[in-house]
N, C-alpha and C positions, 0 to 999 in steps of 0.2 A: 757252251760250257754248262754240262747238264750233268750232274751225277756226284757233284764235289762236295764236301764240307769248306760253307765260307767264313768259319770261324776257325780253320787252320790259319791263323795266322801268326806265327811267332814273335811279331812285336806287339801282337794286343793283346796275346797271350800270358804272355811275359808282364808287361806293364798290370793284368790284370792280376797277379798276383803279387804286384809291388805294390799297388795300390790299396792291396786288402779285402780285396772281393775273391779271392781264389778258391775259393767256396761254391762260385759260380759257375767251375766251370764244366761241370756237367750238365748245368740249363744251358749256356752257353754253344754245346756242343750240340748240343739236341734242335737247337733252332737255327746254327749253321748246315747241319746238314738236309733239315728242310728248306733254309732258302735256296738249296741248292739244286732241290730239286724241278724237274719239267712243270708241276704242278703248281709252284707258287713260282716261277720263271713266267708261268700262262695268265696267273691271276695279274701278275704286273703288264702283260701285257694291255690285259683285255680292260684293265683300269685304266689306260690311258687312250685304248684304240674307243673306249665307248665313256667320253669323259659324263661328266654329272647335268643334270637336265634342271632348270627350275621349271616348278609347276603353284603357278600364283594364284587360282583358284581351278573349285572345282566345277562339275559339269553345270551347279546349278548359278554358278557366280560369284558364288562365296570365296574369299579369301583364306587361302592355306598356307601360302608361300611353304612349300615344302622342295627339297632338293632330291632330288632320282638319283639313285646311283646303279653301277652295273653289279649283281652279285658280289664277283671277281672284287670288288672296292672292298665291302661286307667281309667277306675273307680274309684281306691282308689285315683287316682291322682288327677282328676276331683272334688273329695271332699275337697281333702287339698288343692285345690289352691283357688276350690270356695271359701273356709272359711279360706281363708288369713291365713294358714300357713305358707306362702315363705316371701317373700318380701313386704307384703301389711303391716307392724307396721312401715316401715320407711317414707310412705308418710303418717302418718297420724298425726296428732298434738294432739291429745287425750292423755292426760297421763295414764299409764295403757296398751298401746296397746302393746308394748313385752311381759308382762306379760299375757296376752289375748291370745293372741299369744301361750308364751308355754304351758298353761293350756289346749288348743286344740289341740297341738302337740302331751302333756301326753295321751290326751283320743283318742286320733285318732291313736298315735301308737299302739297301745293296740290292735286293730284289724291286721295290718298287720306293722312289721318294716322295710322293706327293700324300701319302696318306701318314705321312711324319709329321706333317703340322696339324692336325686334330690331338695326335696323341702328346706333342710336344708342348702343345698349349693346354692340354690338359695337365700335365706336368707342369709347368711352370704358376700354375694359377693359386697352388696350394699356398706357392712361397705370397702372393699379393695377400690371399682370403687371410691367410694367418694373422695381417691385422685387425682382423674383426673375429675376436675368438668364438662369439654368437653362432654366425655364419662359418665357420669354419669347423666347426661342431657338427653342424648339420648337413653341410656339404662334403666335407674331407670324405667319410666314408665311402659315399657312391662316387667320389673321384677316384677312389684308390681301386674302387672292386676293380677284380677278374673277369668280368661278367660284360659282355659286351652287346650291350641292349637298347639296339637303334629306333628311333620312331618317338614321336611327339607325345608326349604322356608328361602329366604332373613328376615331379624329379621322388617324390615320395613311392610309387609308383612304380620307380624303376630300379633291376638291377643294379645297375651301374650308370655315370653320366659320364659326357664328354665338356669340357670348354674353350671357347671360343674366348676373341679379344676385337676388341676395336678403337681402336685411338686417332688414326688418319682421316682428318677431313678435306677436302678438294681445293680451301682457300688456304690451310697449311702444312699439307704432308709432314715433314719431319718435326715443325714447329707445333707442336701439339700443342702449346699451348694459345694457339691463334683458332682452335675451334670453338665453335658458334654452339655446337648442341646444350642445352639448358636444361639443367634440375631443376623443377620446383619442389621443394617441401608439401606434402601433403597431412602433415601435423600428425601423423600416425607412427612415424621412424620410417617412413618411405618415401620414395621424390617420383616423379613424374618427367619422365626423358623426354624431350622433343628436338627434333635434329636430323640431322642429314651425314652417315659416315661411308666416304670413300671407301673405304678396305675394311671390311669384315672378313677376320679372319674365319674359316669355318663355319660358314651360318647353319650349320645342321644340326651344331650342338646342343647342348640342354642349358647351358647358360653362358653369361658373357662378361668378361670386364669392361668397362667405359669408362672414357676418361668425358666427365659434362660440365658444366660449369652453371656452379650450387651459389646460393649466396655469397659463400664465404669463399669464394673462389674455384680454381680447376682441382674437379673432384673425383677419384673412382668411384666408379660404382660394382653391383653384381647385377645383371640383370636376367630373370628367368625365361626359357624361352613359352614356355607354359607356366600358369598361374595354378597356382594351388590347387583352385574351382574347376581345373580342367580345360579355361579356355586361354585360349592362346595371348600371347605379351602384344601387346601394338608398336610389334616389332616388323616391319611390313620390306619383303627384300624385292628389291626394283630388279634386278638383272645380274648374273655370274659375269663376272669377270673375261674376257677371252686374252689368255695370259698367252707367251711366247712358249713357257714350259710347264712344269708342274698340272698338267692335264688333269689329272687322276682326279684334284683334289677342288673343292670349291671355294670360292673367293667372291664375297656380295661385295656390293654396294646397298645400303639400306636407309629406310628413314625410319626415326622411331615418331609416333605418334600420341603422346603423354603416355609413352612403356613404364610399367613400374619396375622401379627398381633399388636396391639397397647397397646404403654407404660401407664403404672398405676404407678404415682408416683415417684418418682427421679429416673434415671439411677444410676443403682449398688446398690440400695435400697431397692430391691425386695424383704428380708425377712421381715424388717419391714414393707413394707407396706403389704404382704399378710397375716402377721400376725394377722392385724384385723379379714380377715375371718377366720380362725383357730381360735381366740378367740369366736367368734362368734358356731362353729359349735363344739367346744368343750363345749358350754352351753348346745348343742342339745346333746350330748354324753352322760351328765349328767342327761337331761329331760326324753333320751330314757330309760338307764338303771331304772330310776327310775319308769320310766311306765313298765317296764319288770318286777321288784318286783310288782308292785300290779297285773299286770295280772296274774303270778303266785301266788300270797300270794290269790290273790280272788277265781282262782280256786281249790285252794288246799283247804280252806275254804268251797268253797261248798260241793265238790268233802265229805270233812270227815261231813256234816252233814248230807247227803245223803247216803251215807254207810255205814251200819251197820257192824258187825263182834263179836264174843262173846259177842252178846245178847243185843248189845245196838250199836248206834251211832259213827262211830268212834272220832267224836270230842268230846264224854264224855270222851273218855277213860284219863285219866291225863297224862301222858308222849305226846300222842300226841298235848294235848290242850298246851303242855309248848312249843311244836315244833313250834306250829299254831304262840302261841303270841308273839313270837321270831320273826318269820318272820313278823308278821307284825309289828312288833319293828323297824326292819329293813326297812320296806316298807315305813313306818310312818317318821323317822326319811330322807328318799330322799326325798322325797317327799317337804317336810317341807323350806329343803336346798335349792333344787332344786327352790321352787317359790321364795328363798327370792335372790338368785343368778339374777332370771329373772327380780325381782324387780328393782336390783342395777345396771341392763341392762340399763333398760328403763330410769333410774334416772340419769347413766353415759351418754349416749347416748344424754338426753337432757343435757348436762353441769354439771351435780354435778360433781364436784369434787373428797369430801368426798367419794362417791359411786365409784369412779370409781377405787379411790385408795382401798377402801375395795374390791369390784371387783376383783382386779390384784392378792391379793394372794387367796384367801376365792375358786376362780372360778381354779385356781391350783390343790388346794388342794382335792376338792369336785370331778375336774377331775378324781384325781387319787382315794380316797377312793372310792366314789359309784361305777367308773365302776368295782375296782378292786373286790369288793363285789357283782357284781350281779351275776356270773357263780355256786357262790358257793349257792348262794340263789334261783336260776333256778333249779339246783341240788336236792338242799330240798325240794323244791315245787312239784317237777317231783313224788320223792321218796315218797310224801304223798297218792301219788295218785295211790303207788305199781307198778303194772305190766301194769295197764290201763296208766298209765303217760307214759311208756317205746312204748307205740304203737303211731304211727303217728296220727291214728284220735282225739286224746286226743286234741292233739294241744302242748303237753308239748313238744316236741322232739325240734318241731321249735324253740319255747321258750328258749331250752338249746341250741342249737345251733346257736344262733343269740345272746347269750351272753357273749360272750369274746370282740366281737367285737368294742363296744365303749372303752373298758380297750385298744384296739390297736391303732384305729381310731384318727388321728390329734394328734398324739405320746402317743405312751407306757407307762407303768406306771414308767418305770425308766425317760423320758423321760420329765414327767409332775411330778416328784419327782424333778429333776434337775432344772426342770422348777422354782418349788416353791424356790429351794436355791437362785435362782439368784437373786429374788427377795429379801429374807431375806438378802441378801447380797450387795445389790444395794442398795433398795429403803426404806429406814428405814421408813420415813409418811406410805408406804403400810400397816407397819409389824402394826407401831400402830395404822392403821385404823381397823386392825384385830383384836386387843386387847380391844380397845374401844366396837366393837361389842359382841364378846362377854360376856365382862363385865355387860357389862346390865342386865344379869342373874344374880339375887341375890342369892350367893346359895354357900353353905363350899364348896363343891364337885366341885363346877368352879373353886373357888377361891385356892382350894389345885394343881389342873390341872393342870392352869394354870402357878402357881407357878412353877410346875416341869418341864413344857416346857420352859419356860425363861428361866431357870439353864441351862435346851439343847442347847437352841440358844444361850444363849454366846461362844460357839465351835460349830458352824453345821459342819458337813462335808460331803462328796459327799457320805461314808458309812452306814452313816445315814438320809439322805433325808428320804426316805420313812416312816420311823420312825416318820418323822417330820411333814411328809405332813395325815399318818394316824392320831396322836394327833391332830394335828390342826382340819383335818376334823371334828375329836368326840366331839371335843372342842365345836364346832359351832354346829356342832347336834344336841347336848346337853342344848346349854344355847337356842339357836331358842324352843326347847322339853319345857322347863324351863316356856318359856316367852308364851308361846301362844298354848300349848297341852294341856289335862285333864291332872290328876297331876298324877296317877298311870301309865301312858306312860310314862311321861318326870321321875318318879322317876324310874322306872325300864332299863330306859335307859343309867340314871347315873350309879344304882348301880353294872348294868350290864358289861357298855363300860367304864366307867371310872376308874372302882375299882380297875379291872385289873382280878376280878372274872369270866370272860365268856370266856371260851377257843376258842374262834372264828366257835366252832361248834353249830349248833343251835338246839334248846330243853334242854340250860342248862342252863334255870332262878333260880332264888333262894330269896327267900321273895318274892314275885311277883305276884300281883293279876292278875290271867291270867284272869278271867270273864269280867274284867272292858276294858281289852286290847282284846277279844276273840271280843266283842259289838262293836267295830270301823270297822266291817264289815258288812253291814249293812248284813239283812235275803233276802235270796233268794230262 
């Protein structure tokens, strides 16, 4: 699939101008039809066929811990920063720019996804820095540049920076607050890291968040990966990661060795405040998966109008056209969620309220249903494409194996199930910010849904979260399908997800004009 614009897409199109960014979409257009081409189809490959090298010292002994990457990496990076991917929607005052933002994330991941976590984390770091307005002074600007300026140098120094995060330690994975690494105070406004973390997001970067534990309890921090002075943080990285997917991209394990580094936000505060970025990069979890369904649903689409088999077309054949228009059921309906989530970013971020509260559960929920849906829908894509998807050149293999990973990424789906109860259980204005939204779809099929979710939520319980957080998803799916899709998607999607009629495998519509939903891809 070489030659195309991947930002033809009519419902991110569409939403990108509900949302308020339709201003965009001339950059927009300009960076789909370079994802589309051989040349940034070749950099994704060769990022993942030549993944990233550690080199922990040099010839003479000396400790460098620096990370190798293949050109082709340097390149995709180079695009996403040019075209303000990271950090560039926070210094700007245009309304619409998060939402600009993700609609280039969607079409840009589409080529290669493993170099979406440098830039996503640089993105979401502004939202934690911003409680240190100091530090947030001094750093926003080289987060935000265009300027895409790799290599270990003072952050003064440099065009532009990247950041990284690190909160997972080996004795509590998701319990963050069971890690061991330790602040000391250095009586100057700086602490001194010592510790051991599991998962280092991106160690390449120019600086990092940590979660340590200060006097006053579990604490963020910033921590540089160069010092002022030029030499390096005693930030010391033991070994990359050897992950199932996400190749391209690099993943430490690291120990700090009294690192310096500086407070973000109240001592013993540190979950809340890092929580911003976590919120922040589980938007991008939900953007990524979503663009993982259309780059499969698009290839799988081509892929059966172009092969034939008993005498015709394989997307004549009807059991396959039901498979097709499932999946892009599927594709259509993230999609849809996805920009109106990035909307209620941009809309919370400047002061709405309303938004932000709809936000808090809607962006839960959406966590856990679309990542938890994309492995399986990677799967069917693969399978359309037979034995040719089962081979690496295809591209599908990457595909399936780079899709568990946002369902894991910034917590689990039990995790972001749990997530969603607390809210239900705390913050009541959320729950009916969430029910105002979707009401706005006039429709029996909401209005029955609905119903039967409210009976659930007067007893949630921790055994039925998931339960909770999957209705809710379909809920919202559905009434966004309702309010702003052709009507054969938004009713095939009711009477599919909501009926309770679709076994969760896909090619098994029923009333369902597949032709009307087959034509939402454009001809290639």
């Amino acid at each position: 699939m070489i030659g195309h614009d991947v930002s033809a897409d009519p419902q991110l199109l569409a939403a990108l101008d509900r949302e308020g960014a339709g201003w965009a979409g001339g950059e927009l257009r300009q960076l789909g039809i370079l994802a589309g081409t051989a040349r940034a189809q070749e950099w994704g490959r060769l990022a993942n066929e030549y993944p990233p090298v550690l080199r922990t010292h040099d010839r003479y002994g000396h400790r460098i811990d620096e990370v190798e990457f293949h050109p082709a990496w340097h390149e995709l990076m180079a695009v996403a920063v040019e075209n303000g991917l990271h950090a560039t929607p926070w210094t700007s005052a245009r309304p619409g720019a998060h939402v600009a933002r993700a609609a280039k994330f969607y079409v840009w991941s589409q080529v290669e996804a493993g170099h979406g976590c440098p830039i996503s984390m640089t993105y979401a770091s502004v939202a934690a820095l911003r409680h240190a307005p100091a530090l947030a002074s001094e750093w926003e600007p080289l987060l935000a540049s265009r300027s895409y300026d790799f290599g270990l140098r003072p952050a003064a120094e440099k065009r532009g920076v990247l950041a990284g995060m690190a909160m997972t330690e080996k004795q509590g994975g998701s319990d963050v607050r069971a890690g061991t690494t330790v602040a000391e105070p250095l009586g100057d406004g700086t602490f001194a890291l010592t510790g051991h973390k599991w998962f280092n997001s991106a160690p390449m970067c120019d600086a990092f968040l940590v979660l340590a534990q200060a006097p006053g309890g579990l604490s963020c921090f910033l921590l540089p990966r160069v010092l002022p002075d030029g030499s390096l943080n005693a930030m010391h990285l033991m070994r990359l990661k050897d992950k199932l997917g996400n190749r391209s991209n690099a993943s430490a394990e690291v120990e700090y060795s009294r690192a310096i580094a500086y407070l973000v936000g109240e001592e013993g505060r540190g979950v809340r405040t890092i929580i911003e970025m976590v919120n922040m990069t589980r938007l991008d979890c939900v953007i990524g998966s979503a663009a993982g369904m259309r780059l499969g649903v698009t290839r799988a689409v081509h892929h059966t109008r172009h092969r034939h088999a008993f005498g015709r077309a394989l997307i004549d054949q009807p059991l396959m056209r039901n498979v097709l228009a499932d999946l892009i059921l599927e594709s259509e309906a993230a999609t849809i969620l996805m920009m109106r989530l990035a909307g209620a970013t941009d809309r919370a971020v400047t002061g709405s309220a309303p938004e932000g509260l709809f936000r808090r559960t809607a962006l839960a929920a959406a966590k856990y249903w679309i990542c938890k849906r994309a492995p399986a829908h990677a799967a069917e894509a693969l399978e359309c494409l037979g034995g040719n998807g089962y081979v690496e050149e295809s591209g599908m293999p990457r595909l399936f194996r780079e899709s568990p990973l946002n369902g894991i990424w910034e917590g689990s789906g039990n995790v972001a199930a749990l997530d969603l109860l607390r809210v239900l259980t705390r913050q009541p204005p959320a729950i009916e910010a969430f029910f105002t939204e979707v009401s706005l779809a006039d429709d029996p099929r909401i209005t029955t849904a609905l119903t039967d979710l409210q009976k659930t939520l007067t007893t949630p319980t921790e055994s039925n979260a998931r339960h909770i957080a999957q209705q809710m998803a379909l809920l919202l799916q559905a009434s966004l399908l309702i309010r702003h899709a052709p009507d054969p998607l938004a009713d095939a999607f009711c009477t599919s997800r909501l009926s309770g009629n679709h076994s969760g495998t896909y090619g098994t519509l029923q009333n369902t004009d597949l032709d009307a939903i087959l034509e939402l891809i454009p001809q290639r």
